[in-house]
N, C-alpha and C positions, 0 to 999 in steps of 0.2 A: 313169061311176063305178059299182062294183061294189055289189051290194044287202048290206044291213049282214047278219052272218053271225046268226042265230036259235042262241040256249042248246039243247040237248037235255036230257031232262031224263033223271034218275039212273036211272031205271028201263027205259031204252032203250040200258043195257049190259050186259053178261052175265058180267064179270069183274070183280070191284074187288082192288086191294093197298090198303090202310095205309101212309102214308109219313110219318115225322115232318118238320116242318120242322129243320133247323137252325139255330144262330145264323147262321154262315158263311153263308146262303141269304139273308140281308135284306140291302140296299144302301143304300148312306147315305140312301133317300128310306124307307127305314121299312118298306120291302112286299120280297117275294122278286123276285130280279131277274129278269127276263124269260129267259136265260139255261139257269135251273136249272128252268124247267118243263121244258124239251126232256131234263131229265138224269130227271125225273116218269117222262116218256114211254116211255126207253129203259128205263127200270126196271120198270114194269108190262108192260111186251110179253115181255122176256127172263125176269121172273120167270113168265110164264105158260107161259115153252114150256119151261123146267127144269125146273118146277113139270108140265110133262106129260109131262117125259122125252122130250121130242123135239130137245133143243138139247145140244151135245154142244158147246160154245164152244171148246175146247179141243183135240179129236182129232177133232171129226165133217168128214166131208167137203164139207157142205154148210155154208155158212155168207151170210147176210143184210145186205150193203151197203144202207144207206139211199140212195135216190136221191131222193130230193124230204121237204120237213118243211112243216108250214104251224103257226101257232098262233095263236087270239083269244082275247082277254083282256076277262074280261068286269066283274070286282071283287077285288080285291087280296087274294093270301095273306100272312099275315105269321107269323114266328117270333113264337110256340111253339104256332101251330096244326099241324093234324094234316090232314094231302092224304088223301082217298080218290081214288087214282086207277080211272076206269072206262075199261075196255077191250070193244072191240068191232072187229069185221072186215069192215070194206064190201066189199071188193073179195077173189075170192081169185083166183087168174090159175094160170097155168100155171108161172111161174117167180117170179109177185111176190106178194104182199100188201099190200094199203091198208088199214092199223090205225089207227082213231080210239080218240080217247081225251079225256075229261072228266076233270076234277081239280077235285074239290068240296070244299070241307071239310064236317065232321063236322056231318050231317043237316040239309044247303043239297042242296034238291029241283035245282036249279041251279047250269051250273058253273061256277068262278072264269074258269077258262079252258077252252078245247078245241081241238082242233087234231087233226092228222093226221102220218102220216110212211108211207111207202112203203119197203118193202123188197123186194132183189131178189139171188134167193137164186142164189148160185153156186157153184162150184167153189172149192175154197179155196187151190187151185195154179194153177190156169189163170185162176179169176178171171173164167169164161164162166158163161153163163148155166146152170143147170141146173132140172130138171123137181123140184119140191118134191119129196121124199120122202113118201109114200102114212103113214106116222105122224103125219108134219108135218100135213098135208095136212086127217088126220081129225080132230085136234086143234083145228086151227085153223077146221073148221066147225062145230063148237057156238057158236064165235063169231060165223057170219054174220050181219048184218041185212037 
């Protein structure tokens, strides 16, 4: 059996977004459904690299296939709380990035959840692998930990 995953706390990220919850994001048990954290995730990583002019979603040649997600859940978000998502970059590689991410709410030292997702940045016609972009690249280490 796997050793139970340890909270990080808020100040061992280097990027936060604001997310509000929605109604739409609570499940008949009353808390956001496991589901819309992973939508948390994708939202704080893409807003950070549009957010640095290095993500072009649209016409850039490079573009970031997630290949692996993980999430723990540590205490329930519920609508009409407000997510700070924290972002930070463990891993940066030659062609991928392993972006963790905390999602706290509003001034919880600790977070609701946290989890990972791996991206692996390719060609966006061929769909192979390619070398980050050197913008990409610089961007994305002020994130490292």
């Amino acid at each position: 059996m796997s050793e139970k995953p340890q909270p990080r706390a808020r100040d061992e990220y280097q990027h936060f977004l604001k997310i509000p919850t929605r109604w739409m994001d609570n499940d008949v048990y009353g808390h956001v459904n496991n589901v819309v954290y992973y939508s948390y995730f994708d939202t704080v990583v893409n807003e950070y690299l549009v957010g640095a002019g290095v993500l072009d979603y649209e016409r850039g040649r490079t573009i970031g296939l997630v290949v692996e997600t993980q999430c723990n859940y540590f205490s329930p978000i519920a609508f009409p709380q407000q997510v700070d998502a924290g972002l930070r970059v463990a891993r940066l590689g030659t062609s991928s990035v392993r972006y963790e991410i905390g999602l706290f709410t509003t001034c919880d030292a600790s977070p609701a959840a946290q989890g990972h997702f791996v991206h692996v940045y390719v060609d966006r016609d061929t769909r192979r692998p390619v070398q980050l972009p050197e913008p990409m690249r610089s961007a994305l280490a002020a994130l490292v930990v």
